[in-house]
C-alpha positions in Angstrom: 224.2 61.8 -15.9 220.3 61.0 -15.6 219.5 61.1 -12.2 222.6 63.2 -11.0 222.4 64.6 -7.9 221.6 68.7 -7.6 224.5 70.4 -7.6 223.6 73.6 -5.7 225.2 76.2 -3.4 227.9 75.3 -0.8 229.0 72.5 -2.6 232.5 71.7 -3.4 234.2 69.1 -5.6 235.5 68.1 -9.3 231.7 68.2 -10.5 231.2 72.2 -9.4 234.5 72.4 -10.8 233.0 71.0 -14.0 230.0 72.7 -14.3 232.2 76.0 -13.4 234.2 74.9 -16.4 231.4 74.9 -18.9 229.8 78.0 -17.6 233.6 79.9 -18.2 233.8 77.6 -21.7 230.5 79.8 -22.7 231.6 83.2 -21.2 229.5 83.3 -18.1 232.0 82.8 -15.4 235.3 84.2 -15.5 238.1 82.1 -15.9 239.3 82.8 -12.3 235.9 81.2 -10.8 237.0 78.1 -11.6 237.6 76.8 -8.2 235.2 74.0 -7.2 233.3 76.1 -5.1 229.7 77.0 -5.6 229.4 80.5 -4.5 227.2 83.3 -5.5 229.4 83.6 -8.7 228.7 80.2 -10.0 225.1 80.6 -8.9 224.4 84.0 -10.7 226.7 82.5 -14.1 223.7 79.2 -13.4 220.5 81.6 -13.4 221.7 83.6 -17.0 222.6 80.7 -18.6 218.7 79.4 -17.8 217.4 82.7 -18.9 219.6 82.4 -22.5 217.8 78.7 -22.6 214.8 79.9 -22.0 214.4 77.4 -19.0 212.8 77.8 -15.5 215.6 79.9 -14.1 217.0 78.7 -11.0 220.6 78.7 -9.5 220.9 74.8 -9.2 221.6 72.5 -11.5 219.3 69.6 -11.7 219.1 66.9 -14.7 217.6 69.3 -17.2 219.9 72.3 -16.5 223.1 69.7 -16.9 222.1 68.7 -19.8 221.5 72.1 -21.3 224.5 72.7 -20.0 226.5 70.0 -22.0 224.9 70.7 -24.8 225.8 74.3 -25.1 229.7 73.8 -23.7 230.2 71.4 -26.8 232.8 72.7 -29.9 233.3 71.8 -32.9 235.5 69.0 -33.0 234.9 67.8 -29.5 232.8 64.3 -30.5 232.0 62.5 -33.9 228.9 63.6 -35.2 226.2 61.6 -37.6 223.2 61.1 -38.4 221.1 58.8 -35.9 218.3 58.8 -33.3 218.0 60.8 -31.1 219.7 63.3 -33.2 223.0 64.8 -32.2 222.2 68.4 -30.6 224.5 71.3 -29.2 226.8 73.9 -29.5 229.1 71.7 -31.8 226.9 71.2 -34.2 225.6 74.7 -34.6 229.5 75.5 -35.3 229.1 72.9 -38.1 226.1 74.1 -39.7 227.5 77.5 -39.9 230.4 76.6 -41.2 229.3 74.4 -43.9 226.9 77.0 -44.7 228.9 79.8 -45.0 231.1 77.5 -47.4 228.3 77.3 -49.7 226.7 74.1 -48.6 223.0 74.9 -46.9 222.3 73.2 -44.4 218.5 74.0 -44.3 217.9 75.4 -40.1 220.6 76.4 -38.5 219.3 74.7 -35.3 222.4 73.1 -33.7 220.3 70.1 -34.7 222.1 67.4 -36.8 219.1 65.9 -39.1 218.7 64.6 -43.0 219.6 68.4 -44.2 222.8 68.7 -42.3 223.8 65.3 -43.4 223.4 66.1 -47.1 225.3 69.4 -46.6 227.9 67.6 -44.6 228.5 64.9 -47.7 228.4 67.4 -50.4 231.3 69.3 -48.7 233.0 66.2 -47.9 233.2 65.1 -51.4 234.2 68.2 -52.8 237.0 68.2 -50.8 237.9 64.6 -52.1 236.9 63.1 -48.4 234.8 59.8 -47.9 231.6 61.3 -48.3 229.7 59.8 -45.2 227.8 62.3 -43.8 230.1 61.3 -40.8 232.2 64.7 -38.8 235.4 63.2 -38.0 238.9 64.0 -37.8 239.9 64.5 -41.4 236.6 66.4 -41.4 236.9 68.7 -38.9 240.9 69.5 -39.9 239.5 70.8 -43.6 236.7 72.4 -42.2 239.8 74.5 -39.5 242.4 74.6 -42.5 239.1 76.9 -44.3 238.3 79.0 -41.4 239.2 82.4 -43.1 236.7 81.3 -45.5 233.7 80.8 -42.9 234.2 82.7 -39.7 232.1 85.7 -39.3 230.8 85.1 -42.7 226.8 84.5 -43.3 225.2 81.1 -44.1 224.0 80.2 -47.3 220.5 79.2 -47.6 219.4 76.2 -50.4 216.1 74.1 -50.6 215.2 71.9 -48.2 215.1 68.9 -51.1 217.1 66.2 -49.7 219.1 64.8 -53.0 220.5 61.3 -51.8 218.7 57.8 -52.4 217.9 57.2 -48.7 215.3 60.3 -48.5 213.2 59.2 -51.8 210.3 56.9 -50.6 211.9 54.1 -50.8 212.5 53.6 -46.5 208.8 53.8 -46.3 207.5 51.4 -49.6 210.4 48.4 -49.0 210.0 46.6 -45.8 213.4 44.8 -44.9 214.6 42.8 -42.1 218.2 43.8 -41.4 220.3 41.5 -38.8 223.8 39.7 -38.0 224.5 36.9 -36.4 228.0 38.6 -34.7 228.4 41.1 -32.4 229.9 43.6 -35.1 227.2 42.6 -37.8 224.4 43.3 -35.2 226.0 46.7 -34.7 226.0 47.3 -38.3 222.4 46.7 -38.5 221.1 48.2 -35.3 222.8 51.4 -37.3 220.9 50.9 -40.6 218.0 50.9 -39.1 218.6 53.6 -36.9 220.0 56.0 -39.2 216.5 54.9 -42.0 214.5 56.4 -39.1 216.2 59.3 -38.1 216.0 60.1 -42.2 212.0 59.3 -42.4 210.5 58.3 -39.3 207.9 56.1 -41.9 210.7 53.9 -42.6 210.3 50.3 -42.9 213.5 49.3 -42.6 214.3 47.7 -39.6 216.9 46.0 -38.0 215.6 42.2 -35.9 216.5 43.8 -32.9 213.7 46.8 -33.3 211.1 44.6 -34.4 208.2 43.9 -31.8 207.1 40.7 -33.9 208.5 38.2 -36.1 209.4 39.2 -40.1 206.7 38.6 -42.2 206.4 37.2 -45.3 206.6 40.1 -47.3 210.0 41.7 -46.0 213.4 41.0 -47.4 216.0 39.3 -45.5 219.1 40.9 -45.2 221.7 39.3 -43.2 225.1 41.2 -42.8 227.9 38.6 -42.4 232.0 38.6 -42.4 233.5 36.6 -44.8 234.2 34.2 -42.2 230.8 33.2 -42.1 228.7 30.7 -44.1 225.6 31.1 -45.9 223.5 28.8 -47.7 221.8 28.8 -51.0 221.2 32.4 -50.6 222.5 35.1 -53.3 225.7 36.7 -50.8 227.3 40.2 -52.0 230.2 41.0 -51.4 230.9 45.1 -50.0 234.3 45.5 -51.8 233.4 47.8 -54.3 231.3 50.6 -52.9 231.0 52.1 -56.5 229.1 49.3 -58.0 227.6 47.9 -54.8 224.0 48.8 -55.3 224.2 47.4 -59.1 225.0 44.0 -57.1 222.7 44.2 -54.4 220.0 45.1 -57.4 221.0 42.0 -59.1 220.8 39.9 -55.6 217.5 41.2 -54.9 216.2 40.5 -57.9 217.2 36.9 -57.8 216.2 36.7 -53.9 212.4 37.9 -55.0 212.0 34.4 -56.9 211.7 32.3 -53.7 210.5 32.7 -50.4 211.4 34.0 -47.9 213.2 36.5 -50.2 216.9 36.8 -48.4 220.0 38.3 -49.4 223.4 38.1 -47.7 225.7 40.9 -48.0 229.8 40.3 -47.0 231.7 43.0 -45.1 235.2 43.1 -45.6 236.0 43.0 -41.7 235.3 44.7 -38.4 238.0 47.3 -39.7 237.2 50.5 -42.5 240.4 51.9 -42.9 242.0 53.5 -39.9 238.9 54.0 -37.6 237.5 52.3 -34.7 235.0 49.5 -34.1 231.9 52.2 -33.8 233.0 54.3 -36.7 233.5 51.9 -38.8 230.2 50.1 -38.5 228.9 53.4 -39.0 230.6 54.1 -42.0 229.3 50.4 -42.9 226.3 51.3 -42.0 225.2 54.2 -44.2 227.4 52.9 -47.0 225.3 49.7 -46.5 222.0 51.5 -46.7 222.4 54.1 -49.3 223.1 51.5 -51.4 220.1 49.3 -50.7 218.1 52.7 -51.3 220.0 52.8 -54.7 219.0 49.3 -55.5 215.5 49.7 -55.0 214.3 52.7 -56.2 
């Protein structure tokens, strides 16, 4: 909603109504103020809910004080959360972190923040309880993480090291430059994720998809392009994604063999636009950091 109109005093309408909704979501205005009305209720439930932010206080909403708002009105389960840029941040994912830490799994800050510590804290829980271990909070996710609420509510977080313990955080974003990119709508996705998801792990990275790039690939990155198997490719080594659990042994292989000419260039196959059950975006997520962890594995 950049560039929203104020809502202030006096104003009526389905968007008081939804600010009214958020402000009774996070116990500032009684349920029965919900009336799409902005009276002195709304506007004193608008000035403490600044004050808790610790923004200027004032009893209209503006751009900032909507999306504060937002933010804080999220819960858990309400959107998919992963790892990207700009990082995920809200109510939501404060519920996550202090669940998963209260379950044993440290999340580093509890921060509401979803960054590289949460991630980690998010897989390890997700493959103890025999889940796809992608760092990504969705509905099978959030249903064990309810089904173990007598083990987490109320209960104190656990605190671990900040050491992030998967192949993506070693230095291997920031000491391999690679060109990611597709030549498909979902293949560009894919790699516009990579690269987003390398830089919200270490800003340093130099793993970029050819969208992000300001200049042309040079000589000394690797070529990566992410195709369906509809696709051709020529005279380059081609991978094919169909085993995750040997995937990075392959690409290691590729890479090796792509490093003997130049430009260096690998192809890697995905299986289709489809992982499992989910959507377009969540599976070229799931692509996505399946795709990059194993790279990291292959390099370092």
């Amino acid at each position: 909603m950049a560039g929203m109109d104020t809502i202030k005093r006096h104003d009526t309408g389905p968007a008081v109504e939804d600010v009214q909704q958020r402000l009774a979501t996070i116990g500032l205005l009684a349920p029965a103020g919900v009336d799409g009305t902005f009276g002195e209720a709304t506007a004193a439930a608008v000035r403490a809910f600044c004050g808790q932010r610790n923004i200027p206080v004032t009893d209209e909403v503006d751009d900032r004080v909507w999306a504060a708002l937002v933010d804080a009105s999220f819960t858990l389960g309400d959107r998919t959360l992963y790892l990207r840029m700009p990082h995920f941040h809200g109510h939501d994912v404060l519920e996550l972190q202090r669940a998963l830490g209260a379950l044993g799994f440290a999340c580093g800050a509890t921060d509401g923040i979803f960054g590289a510590f949460t991630e980690l804290a998010l897989r390890k829980f997700q493959l103890n309880m025999g889940l796809p271990s992608d760092g990504i909070a969705g509905a099978y996710t959030y249903g064990a993480i309810r089904n173990l609420h007598h083990s987490w509510e109320g209960k104190e977080a656990v605190h671990g090291s900040n050491h992030l313990g998967f192949a993506r955080a070693a230095d291997v974003l920031e000491h391999n430059a690679l060109c990611l990119f597709g030549t498909q709508e979902f293949t560009r996705s894919v790699a516009s994720r990579m690269s987003n998801l390398a830089l919200a792990t270490n800003p340093a990275s130099k793993i970029m998809s050819a969208d992000s790039l300001l200049v042309a690939p040079d000589g000394n990155m690797l070529l990566v392009h992410i195709v369906l198997p509809d696709e051709a490719t020529e005279n380059v080594p081609r991978v094919s994604f169909d085993d995750e659990g040997t995937l990075s042994l392959r690409l290691e292989t590729a890479i090796g063999v792509a490093d003997s000419s130049a430009p260096s260039r690998i192809a890697i196959e995905l299986p289709g636009t489809m992982w499992e059950d989910a959507g377009v975006g969540r599976s070229a997520q799931h692509f996505a950091i399946a795709l990059l962890d194993a790279l990291c594995t292959a390099l370092s």
